[in-house]
PDB file of N, CA, C and O in Angstrom:
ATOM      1  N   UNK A   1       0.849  -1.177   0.000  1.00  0.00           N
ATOM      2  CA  UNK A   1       0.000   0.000   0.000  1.00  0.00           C
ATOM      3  C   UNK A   1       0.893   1.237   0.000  1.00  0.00           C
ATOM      4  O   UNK A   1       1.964   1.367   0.593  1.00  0.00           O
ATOM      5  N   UNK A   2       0.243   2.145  -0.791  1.00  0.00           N
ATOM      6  CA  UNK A   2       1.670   3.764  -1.141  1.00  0.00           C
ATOM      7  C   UNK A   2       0.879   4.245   0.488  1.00  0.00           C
ATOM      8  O   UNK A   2      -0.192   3.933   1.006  1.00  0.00           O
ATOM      9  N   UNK A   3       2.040   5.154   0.923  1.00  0.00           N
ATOM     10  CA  UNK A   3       1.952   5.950   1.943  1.00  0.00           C
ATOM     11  C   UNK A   3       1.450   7.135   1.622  1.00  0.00           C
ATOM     12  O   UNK A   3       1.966   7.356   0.527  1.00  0.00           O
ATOM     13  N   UNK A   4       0.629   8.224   1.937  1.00  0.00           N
ATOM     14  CA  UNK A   4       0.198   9.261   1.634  1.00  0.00           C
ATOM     15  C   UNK A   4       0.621  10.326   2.787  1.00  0.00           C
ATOM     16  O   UNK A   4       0.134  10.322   3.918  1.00  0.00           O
ATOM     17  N   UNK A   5       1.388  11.036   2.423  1.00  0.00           N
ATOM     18  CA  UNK A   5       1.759  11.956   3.854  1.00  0.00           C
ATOM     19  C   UNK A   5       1.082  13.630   3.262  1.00  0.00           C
ATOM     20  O   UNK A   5       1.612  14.474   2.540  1.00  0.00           O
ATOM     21  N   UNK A   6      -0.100  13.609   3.847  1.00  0.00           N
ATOM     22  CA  UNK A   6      -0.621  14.509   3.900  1.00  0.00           C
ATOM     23  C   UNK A   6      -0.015  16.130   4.656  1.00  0.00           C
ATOM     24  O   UNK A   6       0.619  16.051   5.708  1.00  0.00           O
ATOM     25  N   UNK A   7      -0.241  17.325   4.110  1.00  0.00           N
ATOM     26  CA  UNK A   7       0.274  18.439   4.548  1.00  0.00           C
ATOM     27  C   UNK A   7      -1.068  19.059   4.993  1.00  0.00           C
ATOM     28  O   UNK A   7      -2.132  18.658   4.523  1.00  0.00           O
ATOM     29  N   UNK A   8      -0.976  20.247   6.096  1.00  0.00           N
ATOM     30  CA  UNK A   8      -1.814  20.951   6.662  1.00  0.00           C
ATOM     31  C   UNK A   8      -2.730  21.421   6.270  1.00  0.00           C
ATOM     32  O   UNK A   8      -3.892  21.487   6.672  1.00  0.00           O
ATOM     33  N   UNK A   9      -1.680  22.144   4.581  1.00  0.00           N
ATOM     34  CA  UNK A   9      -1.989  23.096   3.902  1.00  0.00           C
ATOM     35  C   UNK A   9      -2.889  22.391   3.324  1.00  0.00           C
ATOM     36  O   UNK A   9      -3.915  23.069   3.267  1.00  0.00           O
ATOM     37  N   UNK A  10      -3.124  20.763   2.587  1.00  0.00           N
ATOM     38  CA  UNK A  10      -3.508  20.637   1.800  1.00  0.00           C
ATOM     39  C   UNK A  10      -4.697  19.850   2.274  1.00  0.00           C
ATOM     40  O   UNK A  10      -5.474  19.406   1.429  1.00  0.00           O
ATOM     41  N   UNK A  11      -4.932  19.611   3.720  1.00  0.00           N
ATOM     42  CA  UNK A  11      -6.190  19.132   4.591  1.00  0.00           C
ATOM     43  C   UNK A  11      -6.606  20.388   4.590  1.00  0.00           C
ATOM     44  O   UNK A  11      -7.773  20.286   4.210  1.00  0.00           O
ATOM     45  N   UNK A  12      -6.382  21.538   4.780  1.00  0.00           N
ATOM     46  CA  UNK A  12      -7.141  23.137   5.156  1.00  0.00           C
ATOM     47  C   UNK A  12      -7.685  23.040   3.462  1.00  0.00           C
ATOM     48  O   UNK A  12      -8.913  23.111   3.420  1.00  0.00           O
ATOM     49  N   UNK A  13      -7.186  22.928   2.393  1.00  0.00           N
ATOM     50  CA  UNK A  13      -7.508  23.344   1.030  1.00  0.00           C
ATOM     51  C   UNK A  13      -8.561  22.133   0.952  1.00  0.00           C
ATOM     52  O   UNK A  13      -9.678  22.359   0.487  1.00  0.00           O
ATOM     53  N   UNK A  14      -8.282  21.106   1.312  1.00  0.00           N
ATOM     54  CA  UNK A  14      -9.382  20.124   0.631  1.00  0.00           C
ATOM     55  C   UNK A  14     -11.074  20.228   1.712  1.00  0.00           C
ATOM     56  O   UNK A  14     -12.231  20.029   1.342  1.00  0.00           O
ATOM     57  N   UNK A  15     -10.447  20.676   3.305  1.00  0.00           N
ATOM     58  CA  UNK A  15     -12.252  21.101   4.317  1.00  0.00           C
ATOM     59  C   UNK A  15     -12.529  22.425   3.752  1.00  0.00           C
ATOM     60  O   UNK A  15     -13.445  23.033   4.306  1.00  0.00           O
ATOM     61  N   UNK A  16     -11.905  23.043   2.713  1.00  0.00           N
ATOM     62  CA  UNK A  16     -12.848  24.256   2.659  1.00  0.00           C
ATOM     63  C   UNK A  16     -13.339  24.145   1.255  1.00  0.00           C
ATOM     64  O   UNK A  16     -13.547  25.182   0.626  1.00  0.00           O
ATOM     65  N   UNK A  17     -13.557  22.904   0.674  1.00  0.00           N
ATOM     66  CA  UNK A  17     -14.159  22.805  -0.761  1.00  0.00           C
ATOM     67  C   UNK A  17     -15.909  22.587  -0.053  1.00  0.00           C
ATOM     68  O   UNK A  17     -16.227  21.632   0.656  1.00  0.00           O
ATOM     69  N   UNK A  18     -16.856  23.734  -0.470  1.00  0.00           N
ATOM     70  CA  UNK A  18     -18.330  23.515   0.168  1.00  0.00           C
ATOM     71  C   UNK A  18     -18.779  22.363  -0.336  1.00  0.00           C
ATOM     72  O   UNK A  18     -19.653  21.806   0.328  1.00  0.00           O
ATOM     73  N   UNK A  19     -18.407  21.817  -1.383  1.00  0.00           N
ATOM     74  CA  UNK A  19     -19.419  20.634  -2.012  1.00  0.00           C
ATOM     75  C   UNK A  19     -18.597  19.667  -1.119  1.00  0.00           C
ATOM     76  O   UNK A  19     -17.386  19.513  -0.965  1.00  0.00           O
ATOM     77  N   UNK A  20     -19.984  18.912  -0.443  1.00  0.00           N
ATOM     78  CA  UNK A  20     -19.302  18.000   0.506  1.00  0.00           C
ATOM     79  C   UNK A  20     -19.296  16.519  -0.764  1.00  0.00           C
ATOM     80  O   UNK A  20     -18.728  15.499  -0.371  1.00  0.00           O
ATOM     81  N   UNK A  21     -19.810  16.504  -1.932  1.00  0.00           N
ATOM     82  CA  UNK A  21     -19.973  14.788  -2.866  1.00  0.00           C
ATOM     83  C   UNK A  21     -18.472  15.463  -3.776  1.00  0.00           C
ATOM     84  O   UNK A  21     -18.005  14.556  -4.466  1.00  0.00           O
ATOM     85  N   UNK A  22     -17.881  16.423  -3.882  1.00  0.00           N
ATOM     86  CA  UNK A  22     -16.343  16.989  -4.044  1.00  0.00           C
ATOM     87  C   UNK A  22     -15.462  15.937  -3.437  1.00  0.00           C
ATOM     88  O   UNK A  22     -15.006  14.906  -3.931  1.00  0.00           O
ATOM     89  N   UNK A  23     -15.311  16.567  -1.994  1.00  0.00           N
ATOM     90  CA  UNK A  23     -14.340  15.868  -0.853  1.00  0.00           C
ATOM     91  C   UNK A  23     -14.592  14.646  -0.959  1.00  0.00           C
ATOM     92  O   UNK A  23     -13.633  14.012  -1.400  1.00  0.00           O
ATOM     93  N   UNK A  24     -15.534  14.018  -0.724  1.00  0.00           N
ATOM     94  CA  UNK A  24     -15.798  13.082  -1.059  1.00  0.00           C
ATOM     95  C   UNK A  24     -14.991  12.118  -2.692  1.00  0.00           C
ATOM     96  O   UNK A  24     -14.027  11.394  -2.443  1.00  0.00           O
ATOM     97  N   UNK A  25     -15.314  12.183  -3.692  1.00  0.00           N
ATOM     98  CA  UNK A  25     -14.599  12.104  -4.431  1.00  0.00           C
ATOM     99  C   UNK A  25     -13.061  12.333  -4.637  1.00  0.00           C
ATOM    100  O   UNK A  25     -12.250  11.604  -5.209  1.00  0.00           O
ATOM    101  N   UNK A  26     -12.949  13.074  -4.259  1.00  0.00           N
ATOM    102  CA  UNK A  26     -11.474  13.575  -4.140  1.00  0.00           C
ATOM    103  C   UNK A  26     -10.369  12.779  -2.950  1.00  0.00           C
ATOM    104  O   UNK A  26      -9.214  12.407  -3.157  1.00  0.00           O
ATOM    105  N   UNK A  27     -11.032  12.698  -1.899  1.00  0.00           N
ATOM    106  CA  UNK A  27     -10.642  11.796  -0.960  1.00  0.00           C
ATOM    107  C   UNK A  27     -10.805  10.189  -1.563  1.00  0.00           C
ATOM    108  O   UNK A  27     -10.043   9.336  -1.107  1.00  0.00           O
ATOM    109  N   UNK A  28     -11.614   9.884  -2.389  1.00  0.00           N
ATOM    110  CA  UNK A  28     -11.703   8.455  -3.222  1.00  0.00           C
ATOM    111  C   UNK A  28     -10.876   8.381  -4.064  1.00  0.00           C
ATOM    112  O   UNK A  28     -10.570   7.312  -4.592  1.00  0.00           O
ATOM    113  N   UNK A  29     -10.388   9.428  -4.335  1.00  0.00           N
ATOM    114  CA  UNK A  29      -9.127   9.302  -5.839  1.00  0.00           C
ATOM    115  C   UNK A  29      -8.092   8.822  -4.717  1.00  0.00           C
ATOM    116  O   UNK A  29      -7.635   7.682  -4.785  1.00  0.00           O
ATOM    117  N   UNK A  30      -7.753   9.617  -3.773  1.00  0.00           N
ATOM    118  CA  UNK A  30      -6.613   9.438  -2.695  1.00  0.00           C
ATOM    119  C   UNK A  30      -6.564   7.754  -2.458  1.00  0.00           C
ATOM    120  O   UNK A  30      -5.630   6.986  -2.688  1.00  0.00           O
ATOM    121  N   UNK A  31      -7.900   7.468  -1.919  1.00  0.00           N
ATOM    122  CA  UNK A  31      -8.066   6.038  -1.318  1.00  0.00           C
ATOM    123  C   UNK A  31      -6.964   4.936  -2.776  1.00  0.00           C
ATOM    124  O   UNK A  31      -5.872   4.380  -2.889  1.00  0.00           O
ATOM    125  N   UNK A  32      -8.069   5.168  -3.478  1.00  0.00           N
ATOM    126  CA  UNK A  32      -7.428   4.755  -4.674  1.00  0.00           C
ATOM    127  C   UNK A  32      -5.491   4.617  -5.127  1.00  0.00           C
ATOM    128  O   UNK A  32      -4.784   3.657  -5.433  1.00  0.00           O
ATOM    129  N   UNK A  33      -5.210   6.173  -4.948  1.00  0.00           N
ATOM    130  CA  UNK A  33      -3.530   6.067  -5.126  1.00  0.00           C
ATOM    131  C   UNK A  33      -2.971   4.860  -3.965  1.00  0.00           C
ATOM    132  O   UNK A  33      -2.165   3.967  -4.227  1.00  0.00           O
ATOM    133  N   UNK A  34      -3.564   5.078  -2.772  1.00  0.00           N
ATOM    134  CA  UNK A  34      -2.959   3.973  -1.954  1.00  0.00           C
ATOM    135  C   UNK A  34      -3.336   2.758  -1.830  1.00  0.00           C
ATOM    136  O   UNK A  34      -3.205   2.196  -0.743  1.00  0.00           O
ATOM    137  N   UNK A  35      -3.980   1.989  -3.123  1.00  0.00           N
ATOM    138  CA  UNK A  35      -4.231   0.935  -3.335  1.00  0.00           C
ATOM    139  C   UNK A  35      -3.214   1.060  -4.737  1.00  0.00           C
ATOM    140  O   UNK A  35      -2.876  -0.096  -4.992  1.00  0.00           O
ATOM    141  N   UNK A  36      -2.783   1.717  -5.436  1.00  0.00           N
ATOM    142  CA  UNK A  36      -1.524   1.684  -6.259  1.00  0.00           C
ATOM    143  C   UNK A  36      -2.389   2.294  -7.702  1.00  0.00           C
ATOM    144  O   UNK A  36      -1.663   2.495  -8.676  1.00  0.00           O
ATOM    145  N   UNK A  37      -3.491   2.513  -7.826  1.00  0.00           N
ATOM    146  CA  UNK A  37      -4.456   2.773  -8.834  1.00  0.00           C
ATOM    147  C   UNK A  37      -4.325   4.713  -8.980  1.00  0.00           C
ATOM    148  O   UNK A  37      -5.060   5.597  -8.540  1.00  0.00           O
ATOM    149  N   UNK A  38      -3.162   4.764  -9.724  1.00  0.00           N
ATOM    150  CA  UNK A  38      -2.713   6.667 -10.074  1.00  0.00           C
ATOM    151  C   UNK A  38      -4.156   7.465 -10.190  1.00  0.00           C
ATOM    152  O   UNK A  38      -4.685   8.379  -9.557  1.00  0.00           O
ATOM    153  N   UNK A  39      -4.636   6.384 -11.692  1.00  0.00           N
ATOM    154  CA  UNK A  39      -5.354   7.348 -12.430  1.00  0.00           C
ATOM    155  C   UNK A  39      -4.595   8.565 -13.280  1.00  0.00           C
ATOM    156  O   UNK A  39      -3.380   8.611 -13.470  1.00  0.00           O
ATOM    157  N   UNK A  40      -5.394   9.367 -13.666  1.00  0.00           N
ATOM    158  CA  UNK A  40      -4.543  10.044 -14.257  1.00  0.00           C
ATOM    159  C   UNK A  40      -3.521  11.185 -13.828  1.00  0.00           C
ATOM    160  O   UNK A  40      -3.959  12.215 -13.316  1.00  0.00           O
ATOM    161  N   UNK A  41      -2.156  11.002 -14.038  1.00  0.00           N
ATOM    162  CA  UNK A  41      -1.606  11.845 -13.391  1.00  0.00           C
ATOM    163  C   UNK A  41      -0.599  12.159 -14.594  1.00  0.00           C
ATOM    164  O   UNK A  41      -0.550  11.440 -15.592  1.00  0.00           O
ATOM    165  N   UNK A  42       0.611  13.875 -14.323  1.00  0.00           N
ATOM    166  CA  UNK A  42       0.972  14.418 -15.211  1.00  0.00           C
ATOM    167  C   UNK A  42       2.271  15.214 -14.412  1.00  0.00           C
ATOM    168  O   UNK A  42       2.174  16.032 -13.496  1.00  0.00           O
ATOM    169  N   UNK A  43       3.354  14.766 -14.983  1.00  0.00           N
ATOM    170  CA  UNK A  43       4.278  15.369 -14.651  1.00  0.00           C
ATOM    171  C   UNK A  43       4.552  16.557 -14.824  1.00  0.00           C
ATOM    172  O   UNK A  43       4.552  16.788 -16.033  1.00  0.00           O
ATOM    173  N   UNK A  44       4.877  17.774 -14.008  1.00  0.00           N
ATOM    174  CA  UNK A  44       4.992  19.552 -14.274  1.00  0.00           C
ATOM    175  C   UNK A  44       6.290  19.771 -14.152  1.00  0.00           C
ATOM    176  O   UNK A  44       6.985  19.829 -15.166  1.00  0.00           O
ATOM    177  N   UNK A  45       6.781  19.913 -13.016  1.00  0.00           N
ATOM    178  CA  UNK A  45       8.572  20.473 -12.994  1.00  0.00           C
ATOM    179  C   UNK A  45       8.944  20.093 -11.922  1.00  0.00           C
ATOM    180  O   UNK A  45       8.016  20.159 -11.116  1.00  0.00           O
ATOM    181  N   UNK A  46       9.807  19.737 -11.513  1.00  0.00           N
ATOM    182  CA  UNK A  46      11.037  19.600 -10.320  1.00  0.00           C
ATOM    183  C   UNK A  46      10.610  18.782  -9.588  1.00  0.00           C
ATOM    184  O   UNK A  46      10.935  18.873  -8.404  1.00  0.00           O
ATOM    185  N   UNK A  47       9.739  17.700 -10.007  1.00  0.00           N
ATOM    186  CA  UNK A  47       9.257  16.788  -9.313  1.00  0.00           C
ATOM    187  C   UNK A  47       8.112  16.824  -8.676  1.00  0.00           C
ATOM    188  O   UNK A  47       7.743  16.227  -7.665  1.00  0.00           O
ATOM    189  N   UNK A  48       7.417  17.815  -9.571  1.00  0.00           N
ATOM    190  CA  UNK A  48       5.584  18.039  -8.805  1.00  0.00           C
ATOM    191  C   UNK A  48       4.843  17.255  -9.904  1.00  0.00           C
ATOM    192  O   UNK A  48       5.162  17.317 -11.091  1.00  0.00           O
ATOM    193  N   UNK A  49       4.114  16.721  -9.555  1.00  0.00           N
ATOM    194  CA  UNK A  49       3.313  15.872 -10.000  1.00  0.00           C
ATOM    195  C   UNK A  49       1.759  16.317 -10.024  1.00  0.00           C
ATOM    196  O   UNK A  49       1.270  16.906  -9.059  1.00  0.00           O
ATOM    197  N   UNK A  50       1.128  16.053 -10.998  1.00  0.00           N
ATOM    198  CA  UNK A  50      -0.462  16.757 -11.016  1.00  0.00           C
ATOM    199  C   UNK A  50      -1.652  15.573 -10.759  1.00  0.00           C
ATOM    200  O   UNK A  50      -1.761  14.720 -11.640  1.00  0.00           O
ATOM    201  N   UNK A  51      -2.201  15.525 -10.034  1.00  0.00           N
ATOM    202  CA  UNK A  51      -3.273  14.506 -10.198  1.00  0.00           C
ATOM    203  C   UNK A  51      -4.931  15.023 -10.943  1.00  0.00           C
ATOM    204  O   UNK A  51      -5.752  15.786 -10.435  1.00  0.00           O
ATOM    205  N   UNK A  52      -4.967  14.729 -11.488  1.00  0.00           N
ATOM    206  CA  UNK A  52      -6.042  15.552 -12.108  1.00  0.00           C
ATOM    207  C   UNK A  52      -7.532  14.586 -11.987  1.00  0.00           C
ATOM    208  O   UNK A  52      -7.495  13.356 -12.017  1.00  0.00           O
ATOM    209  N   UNK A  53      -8.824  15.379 -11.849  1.00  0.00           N
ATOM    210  CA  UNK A  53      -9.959  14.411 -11.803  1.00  0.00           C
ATOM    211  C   UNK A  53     -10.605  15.248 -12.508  1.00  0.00           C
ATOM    212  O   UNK A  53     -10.311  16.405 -12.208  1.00  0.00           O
ATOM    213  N   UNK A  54     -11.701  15.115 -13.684  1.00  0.00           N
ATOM    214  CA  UNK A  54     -12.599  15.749 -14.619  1.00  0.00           C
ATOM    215  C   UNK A  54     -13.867  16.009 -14.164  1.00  0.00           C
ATOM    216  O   UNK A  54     -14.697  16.112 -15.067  1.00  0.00           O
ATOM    217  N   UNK A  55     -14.191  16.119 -13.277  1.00  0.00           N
ATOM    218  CA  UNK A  55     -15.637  16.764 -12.626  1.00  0.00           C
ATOM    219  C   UNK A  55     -15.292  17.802 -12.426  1.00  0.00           C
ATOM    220  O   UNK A  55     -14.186  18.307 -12.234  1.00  0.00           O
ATOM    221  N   UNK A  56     -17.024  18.439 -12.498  1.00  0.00           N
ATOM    222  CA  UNK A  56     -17.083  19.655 -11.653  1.00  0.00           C
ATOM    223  C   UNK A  56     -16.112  20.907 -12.519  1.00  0.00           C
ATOM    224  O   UNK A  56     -16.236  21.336 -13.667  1.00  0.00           O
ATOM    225  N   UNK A  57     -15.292  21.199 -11.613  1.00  0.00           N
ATOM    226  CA  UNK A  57     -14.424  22.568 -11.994  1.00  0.00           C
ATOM    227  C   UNK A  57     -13.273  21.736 -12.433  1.00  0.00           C
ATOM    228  O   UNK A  57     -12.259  22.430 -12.503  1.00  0.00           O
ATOM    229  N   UNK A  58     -13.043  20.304 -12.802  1.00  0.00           N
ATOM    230  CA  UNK A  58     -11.898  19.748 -13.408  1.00  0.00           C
ATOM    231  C   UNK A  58     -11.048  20.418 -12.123  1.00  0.00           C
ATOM    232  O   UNK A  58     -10.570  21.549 -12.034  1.00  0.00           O
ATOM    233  N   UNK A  59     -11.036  19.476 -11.306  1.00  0.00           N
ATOM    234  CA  UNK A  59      -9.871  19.457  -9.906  1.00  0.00           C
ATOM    235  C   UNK A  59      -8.630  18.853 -10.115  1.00  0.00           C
ATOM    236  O   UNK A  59      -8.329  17.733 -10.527  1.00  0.00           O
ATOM    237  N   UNK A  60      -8.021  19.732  -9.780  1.00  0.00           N
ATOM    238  CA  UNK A  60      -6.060  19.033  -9.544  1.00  0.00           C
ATOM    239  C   UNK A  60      -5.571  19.068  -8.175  1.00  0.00           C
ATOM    240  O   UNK A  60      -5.527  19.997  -7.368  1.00  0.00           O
ATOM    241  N   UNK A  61      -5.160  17.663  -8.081  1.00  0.00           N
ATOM    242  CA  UNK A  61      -4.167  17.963  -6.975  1.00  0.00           C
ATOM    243  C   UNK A  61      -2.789  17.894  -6.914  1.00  0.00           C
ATOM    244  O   UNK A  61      -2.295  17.171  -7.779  1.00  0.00           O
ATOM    245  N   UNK A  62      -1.738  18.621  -5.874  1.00  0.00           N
ATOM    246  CA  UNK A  62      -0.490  18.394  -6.608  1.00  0.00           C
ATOM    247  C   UNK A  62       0.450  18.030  -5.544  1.00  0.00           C
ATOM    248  O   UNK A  62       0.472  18.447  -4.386  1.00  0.00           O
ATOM    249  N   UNK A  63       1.503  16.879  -6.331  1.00  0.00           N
ATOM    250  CA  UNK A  63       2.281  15.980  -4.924  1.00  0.00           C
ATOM    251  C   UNK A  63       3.622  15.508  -5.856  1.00  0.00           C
ATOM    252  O   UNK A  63       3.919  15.499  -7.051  1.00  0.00           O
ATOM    253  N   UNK A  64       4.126  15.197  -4.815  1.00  0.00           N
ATOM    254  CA  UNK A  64       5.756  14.776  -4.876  1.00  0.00           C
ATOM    255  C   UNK A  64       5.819  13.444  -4.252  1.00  0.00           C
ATOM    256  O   UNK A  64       5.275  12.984  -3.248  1.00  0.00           O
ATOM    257  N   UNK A  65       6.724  12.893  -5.219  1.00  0.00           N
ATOM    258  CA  UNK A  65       6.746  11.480  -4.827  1.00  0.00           C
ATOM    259  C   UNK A  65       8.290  10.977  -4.625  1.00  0.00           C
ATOM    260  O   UNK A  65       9.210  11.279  -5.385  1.00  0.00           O
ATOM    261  N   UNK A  66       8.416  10.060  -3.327  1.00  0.00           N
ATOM    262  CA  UNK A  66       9.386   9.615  -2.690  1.00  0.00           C
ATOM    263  C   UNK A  66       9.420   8.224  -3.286  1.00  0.00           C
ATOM    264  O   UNK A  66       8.370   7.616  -3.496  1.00  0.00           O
ATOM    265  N   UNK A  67      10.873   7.593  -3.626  1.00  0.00           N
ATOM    266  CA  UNK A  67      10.897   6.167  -3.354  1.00  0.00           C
ATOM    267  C   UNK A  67      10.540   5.758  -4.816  1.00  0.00           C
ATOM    268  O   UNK A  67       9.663   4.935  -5.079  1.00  0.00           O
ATOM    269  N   UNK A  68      11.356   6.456  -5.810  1.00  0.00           N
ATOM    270  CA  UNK A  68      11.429   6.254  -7.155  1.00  0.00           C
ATOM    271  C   UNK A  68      12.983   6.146  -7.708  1.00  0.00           C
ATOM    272  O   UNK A  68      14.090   6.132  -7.170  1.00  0.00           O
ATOM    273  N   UNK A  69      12.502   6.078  -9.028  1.00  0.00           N
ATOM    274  CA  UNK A  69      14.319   6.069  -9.949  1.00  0.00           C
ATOM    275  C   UNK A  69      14.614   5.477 -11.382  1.00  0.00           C
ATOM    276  O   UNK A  69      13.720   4.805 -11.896  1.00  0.00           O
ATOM    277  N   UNK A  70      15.424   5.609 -11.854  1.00  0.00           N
ATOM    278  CA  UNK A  70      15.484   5.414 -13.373  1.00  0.00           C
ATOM    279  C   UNK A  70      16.072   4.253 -13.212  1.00  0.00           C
ATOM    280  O   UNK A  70      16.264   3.473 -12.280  1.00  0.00           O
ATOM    281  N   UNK A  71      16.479   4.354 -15.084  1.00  0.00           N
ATOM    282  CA  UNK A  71      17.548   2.885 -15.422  1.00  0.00           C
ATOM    283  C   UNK A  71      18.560   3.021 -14.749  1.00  0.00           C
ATOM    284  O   UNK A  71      18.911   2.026 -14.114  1.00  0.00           O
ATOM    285  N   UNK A  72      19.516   4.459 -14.620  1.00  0.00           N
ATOM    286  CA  UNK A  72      20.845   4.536 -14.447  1.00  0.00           C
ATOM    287  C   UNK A  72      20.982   4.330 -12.733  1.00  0.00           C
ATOM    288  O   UNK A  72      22.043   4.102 -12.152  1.00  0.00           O
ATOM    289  N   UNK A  73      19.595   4.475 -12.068  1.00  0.00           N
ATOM    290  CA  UNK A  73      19.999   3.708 -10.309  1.00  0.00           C
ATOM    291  C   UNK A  73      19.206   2.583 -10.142  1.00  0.00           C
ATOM    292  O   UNK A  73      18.915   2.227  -9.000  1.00  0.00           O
ATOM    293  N   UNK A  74      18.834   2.003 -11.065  1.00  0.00           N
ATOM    294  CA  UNK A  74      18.134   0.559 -10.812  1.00  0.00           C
ATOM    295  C   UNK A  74      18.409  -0.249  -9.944  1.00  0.00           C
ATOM    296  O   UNK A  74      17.752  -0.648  -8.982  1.00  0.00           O
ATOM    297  N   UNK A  75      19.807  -0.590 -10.440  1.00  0.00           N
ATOM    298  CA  UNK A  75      20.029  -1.585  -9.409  1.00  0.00           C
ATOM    299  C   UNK A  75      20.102  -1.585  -8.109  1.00  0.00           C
ATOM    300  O   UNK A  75      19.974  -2.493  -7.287  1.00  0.00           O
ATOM    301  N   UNK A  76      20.383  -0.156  -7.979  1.00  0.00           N
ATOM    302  CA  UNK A  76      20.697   0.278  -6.133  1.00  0.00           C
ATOM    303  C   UNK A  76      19.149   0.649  -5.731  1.00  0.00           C
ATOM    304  O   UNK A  76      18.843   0.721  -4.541  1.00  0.00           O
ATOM    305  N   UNK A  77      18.213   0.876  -6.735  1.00  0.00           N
ATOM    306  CA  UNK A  77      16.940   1.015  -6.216  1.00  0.00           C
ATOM    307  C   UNK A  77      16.052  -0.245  -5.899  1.00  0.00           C
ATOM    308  O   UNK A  77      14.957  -0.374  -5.353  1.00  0.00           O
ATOM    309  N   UNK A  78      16.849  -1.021  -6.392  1.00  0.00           N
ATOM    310  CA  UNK A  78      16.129  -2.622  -6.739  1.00  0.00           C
ATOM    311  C   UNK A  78      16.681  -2.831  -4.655  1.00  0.00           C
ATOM    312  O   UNK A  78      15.966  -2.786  -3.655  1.00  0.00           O
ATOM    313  N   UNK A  79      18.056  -3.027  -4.785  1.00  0.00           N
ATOM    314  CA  UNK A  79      18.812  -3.135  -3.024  1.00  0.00           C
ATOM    315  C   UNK A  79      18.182  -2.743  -2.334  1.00  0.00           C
ATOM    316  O   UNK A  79      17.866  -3.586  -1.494  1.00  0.00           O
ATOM    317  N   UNK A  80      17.625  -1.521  -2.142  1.00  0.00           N
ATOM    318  CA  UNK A  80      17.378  -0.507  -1.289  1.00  0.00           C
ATOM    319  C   UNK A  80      15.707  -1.439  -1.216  1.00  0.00           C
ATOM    320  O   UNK A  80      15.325  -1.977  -0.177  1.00  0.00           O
ATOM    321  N   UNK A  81      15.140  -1.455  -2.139  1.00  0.00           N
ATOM    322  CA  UNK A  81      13.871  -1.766  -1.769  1.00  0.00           C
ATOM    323  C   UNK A  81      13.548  -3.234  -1.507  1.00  0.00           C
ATOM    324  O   UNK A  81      12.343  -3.463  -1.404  1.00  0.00           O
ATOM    325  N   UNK A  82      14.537  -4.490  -1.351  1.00  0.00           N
ATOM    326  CA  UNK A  82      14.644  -5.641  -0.769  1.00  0.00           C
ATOM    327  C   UNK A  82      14.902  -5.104   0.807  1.00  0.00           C
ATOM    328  O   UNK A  82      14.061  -5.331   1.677  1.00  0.00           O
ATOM    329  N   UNK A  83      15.886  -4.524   1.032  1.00  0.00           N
ATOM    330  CA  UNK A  83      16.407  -4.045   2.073  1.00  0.00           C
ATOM    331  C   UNK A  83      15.437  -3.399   3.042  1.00  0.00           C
ATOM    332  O   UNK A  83      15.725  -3.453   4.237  1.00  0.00           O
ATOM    333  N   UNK A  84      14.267  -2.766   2.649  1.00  0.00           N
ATOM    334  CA  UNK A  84      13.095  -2.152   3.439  1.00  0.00           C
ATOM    335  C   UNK A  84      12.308  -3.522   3.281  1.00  0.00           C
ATOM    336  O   UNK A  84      11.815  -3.989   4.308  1.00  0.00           O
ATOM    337  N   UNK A  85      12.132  -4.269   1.977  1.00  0.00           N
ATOM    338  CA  UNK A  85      10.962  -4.986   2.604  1.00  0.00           C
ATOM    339  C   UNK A  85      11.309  -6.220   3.497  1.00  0.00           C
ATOM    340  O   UNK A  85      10.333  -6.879   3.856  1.00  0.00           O
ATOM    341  N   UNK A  86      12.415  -6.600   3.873  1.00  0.00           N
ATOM    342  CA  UNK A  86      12.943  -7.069   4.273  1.00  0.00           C
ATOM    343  C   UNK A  86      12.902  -6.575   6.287  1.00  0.00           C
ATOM    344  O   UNK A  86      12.623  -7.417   7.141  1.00  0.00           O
ATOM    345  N   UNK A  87      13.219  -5.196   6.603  1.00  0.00           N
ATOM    346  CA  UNK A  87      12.832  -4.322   7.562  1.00  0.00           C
ATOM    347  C   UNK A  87      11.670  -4.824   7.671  1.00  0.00           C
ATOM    348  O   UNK A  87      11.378  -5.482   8.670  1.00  0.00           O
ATOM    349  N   UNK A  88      10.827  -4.618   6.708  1.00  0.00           N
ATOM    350  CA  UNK A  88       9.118  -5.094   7.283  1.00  0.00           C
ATOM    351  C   UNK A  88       8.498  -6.221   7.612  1.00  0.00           C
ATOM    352  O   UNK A  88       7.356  -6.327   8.060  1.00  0.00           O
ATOM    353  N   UNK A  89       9.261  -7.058   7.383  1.00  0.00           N
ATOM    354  CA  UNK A  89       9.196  -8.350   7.066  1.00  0.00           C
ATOM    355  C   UNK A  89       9.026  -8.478   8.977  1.00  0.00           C
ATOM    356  O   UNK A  89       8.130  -8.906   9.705  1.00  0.00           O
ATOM    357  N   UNK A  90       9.949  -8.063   9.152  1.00  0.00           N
ATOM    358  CA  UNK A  90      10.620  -8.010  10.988  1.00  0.00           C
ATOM    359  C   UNK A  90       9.217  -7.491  12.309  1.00  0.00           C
ATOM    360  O   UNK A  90       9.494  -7.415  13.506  1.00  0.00           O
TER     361      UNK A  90
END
């Protein structure tokens, strides 16, 4: 299951949306990422990431993601992540 580390800012931005079947939804896209299910999402710059949902006012949300990597650190990303699940294992 992905970890979701929520910010203040972005619990204050999501209780002050009035449409409570909004939050709702929006909090279901969330549920969703941490069952591993993106949906649609869109890379912007420096590692912000867009989550986008098409209702309504076409809502975005926007996040940074930990615990990634290319071809050129594969292999040490491949280590690293035996090595934690391994931690969990415990």
């Amino acid at each position: 299951m992905i970890e979701i580390k929520r910010l203040t800012e972005f619990d204050e931005w999501l209780d002050g949306i009035k449409d409570n079947m909004t939050r709702i939804r929006l909090n279901r896209r969330l549920d969703k990422v941490q069952r591993g299910n993106w949906g649609d999402i869109k890379p912007l710059q420096d590692g912000v990431w867009e989550m986008r949902e098409f209702f309504g006012a076409g809502w975005r949300m926007y996040y940074i993601q930990h615990g990634d990597g290319d071809k050129s650190t594969q292999q040490q990303d491949i280590d690293r992540a035996v090595k934690l699940s391994k931690t969990l294992e415990d």
